[in-house]
Backbone as numpy.savetxt, mean C-alpha at the origin, in Angstrom:
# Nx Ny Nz CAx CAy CAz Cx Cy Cz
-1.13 3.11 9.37 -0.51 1.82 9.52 0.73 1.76 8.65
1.47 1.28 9.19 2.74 0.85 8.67 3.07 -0.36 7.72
3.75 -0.14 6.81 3.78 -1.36 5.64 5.27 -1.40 4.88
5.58 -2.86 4.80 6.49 -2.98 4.00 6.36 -4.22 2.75
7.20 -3.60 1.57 6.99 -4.06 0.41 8.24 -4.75 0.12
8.28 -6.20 -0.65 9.88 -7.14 0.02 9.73 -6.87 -1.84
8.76 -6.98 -2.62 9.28 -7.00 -4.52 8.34 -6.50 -5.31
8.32 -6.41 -5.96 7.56 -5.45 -6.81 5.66 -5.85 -7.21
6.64 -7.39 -7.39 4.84 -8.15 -7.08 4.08 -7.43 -5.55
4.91 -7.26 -4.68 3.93 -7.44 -3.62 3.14 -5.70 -3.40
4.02 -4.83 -4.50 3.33 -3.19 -4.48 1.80 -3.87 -5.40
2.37 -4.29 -6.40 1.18 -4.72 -7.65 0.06 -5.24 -6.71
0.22 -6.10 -6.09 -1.09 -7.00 -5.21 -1.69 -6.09 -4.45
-1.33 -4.93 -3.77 -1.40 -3.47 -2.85 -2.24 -3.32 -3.40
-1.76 -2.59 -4.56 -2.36 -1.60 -5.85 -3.70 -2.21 -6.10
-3.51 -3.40 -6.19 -4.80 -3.97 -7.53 -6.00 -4.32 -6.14
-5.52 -4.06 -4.82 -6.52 -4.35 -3.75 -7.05 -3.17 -3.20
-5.94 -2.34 -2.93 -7.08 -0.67 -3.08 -7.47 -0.42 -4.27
-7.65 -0.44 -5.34 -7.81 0.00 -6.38 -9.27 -0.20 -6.27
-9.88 -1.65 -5.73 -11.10 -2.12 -5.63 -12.32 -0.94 -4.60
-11.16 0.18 -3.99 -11.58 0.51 -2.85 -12.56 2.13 -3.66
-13.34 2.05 -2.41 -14.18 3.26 -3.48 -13.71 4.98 -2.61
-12.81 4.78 -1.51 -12.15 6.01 -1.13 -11.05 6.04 -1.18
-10.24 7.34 -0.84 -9.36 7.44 -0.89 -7.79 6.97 -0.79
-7.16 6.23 -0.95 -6.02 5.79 -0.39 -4.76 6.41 -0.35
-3.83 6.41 0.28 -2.31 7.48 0.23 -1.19 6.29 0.72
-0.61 6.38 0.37 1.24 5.96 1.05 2.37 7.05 1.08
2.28 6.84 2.03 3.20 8.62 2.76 5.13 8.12 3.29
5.25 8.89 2.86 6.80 8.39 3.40 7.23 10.39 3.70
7.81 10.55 4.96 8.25 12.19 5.09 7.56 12.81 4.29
8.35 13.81 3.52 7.33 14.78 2.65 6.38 14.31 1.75
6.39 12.91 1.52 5.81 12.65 0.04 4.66 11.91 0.12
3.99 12.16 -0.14 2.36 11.58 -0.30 2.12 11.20 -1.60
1.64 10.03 -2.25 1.11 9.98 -3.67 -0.05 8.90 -3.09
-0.82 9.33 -4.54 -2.10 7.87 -4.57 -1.96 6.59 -4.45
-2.06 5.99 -3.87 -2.15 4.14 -3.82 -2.61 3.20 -4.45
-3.61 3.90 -5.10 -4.04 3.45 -6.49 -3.26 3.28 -8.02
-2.37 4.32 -7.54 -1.45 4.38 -9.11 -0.62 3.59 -8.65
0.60 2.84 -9.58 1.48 1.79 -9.75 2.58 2.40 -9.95
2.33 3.66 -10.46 3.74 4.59 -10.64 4.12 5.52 -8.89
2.98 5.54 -8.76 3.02 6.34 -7.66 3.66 5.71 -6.28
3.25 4.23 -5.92 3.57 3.33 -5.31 5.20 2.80 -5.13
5.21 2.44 -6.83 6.86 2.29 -6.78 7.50 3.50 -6.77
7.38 4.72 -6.53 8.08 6.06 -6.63 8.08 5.96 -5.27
7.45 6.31 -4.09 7.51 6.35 -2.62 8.44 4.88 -2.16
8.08 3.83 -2.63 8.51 2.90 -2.45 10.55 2.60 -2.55
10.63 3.06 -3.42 11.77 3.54 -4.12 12.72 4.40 -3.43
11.93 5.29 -3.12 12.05 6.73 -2.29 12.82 6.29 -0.86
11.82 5.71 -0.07 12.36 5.22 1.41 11.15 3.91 1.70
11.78 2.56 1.15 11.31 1.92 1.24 11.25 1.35 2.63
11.96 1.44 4.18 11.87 1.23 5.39 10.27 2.28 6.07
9.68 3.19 5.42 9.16 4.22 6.35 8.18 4.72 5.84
7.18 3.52 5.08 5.99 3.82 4.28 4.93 3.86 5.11
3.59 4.94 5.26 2.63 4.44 6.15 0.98 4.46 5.22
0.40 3.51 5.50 -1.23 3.80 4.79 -2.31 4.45 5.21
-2.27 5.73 4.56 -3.80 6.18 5.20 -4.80 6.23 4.58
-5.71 5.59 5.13 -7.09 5.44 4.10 -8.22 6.10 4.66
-9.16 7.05 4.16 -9.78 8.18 4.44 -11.16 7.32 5.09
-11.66 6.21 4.53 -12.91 5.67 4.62 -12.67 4.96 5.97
-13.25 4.80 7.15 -12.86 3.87 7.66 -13.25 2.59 8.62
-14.41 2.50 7.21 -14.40 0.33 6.89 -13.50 0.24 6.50
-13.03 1.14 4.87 -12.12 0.32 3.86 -10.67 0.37 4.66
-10.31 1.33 5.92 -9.31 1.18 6.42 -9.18 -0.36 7.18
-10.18 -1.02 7.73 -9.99 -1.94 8.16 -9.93 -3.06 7.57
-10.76 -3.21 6.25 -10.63 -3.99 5.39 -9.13 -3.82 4.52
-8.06 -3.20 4.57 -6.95 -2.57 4.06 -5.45 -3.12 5.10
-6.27 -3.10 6.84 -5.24 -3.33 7.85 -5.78 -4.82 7.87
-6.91 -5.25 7.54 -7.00 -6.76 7.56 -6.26 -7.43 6.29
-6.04 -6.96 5.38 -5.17 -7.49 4.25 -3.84 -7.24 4.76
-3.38 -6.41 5.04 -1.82 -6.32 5.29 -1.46 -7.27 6.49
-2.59 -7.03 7.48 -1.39 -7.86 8.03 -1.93 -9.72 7.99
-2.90 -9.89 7.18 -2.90 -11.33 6.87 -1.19 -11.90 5.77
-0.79 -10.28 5.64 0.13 -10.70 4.18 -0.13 -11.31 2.94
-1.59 -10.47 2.72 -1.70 -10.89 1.03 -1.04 -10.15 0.43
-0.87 -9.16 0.75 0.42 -8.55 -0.66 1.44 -9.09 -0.77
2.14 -9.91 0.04 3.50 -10.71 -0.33 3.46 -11.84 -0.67
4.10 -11.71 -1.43 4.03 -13.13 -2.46 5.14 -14.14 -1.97
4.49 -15.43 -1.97 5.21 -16.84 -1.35 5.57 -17.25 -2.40
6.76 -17.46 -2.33 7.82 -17.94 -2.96 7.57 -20.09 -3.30
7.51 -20.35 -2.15 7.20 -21.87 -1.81 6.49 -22.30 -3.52
C-alpha cells in the first residue's frame, strides 16, 4: 500500500502505531527498504523520495489493521 507523509508529526503517529505491531513492518521507496518502527529510518526514506513510499507488512491482520489506519488518516494531523 501506498502512503504519503504531509509533516513530520504525521511519520511520528506511523511510527508510534506500528511500533504497537508485533510483526514486521518496512517502508520501501526503489532501492531502499528500512524498518517502520524506527523514526530515523522513516524520516530517512521519507526524505529520500517522499512521492513513492509503499507499506509492507509481513503479518496479515496487522496489514489490515495498518491499511485501516492509513486510509482513515490517523497519521495526519488536523490542523483545525
Amino acid at each position: 500500500m501506498r502512503v504519503t507523509f504531509m509533516k513530520v508529526e504525521d511519520i511520528n503517529r506511523f511510527v508510534e502505531f506500528v511500533s504497537k505491531l508485533k510483526g514486521k513492518v518496512y517502508l520501501k521507496s526503489g532501492e531502499y527498504s528500512v524498518n517502520a518502527k524506527s523514526i530515523i529510518g522513516a524520516m530517512y526514506i521519507v526524505n529520500e523520495n517522499p512521492n513513492d513510499i509503499v507499506v509492507e507488512v509481513e503479518n496479515e491482520e496487522e496489514a489490515k489493521l495498518v491499511l485501516n489506519f492509513l486510509m482513515q488518516g490517523s497519521h495526519l494531523i488536523n490542523d483545525k
